[in-house]
N, C-alpha and C positions, 0 to 999 in steps of 0.2 A: 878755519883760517886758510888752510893750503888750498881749498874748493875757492876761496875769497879772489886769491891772487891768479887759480887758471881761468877762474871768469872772466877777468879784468886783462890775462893776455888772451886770451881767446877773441874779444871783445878788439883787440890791438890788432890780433891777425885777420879779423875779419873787416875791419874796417880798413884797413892795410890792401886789402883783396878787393873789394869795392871803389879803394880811390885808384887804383889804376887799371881795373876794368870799366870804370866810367869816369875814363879822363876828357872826355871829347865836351864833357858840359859842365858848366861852371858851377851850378848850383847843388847839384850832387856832392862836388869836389868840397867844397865849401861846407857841405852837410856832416860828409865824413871826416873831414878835417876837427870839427866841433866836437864828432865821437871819441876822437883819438884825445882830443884834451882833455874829455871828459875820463874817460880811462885811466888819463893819466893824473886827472886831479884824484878820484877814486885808490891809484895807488899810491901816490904821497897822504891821501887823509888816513890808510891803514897801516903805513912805515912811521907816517909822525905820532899816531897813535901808540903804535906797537914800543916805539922808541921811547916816549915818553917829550916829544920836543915840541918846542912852542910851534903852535899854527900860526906866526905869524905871516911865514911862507906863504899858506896857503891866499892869502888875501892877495900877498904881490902879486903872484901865480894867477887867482881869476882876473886880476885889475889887466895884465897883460895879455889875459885867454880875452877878454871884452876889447880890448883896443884893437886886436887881432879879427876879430870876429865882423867886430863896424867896418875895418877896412875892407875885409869881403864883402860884405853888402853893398859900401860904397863903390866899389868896381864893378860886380854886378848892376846892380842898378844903372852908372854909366853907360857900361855896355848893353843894358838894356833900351835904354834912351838912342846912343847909338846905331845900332845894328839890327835891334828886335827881338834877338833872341841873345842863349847864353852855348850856341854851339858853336865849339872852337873848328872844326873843319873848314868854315867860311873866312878865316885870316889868310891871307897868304903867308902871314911868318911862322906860324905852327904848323904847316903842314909836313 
């Protein structure tokens, strides 16, 4: 179980390490954003487990990890249509 939970922060720090070495492009950003919920739905399903408590959490938690999810695609894709691509350097307000 203790091997369960360093994978699962391991998995946090390295994803954590990835979204802000490749912040310049949206769909990376977006990629590792999905790993970190996924992480983190992993360790709520082994404390609710461990715990004994109802998953009915877990269900809100994906219903808002999916809501989450469309909205980055649906801004990707805008800015896809937009611009052409998904690299942030070409804005003048994030530079």
């Amino acid at each position: 179980m203790k091997y369960v939970y360093i994978m699962i922060f391991m998995g946090m720090f390295v994803s954590n390490l990835i979204f802000c070495l490749y912040r310049k492009y949206l769909l990376i950003m977006l990629m590792m954003l999905e790993f970190m919920v996924l992480n983190i739905f992993f360790f709520l399903n082994f404390y609710l487990y461990f715990y004994n408590i109802n998953y009915f959490f877990l269900m809100i938690f994906l219903v808002v990890t999916v809501c989450e999810g469309v909205m980055g695609v649906a801004i990707m894709v805008n800015m896809f249509r937009m611009y052409g691509l998904d690299y942030f350097c070409i804005f003048n307000l994030l530079i």
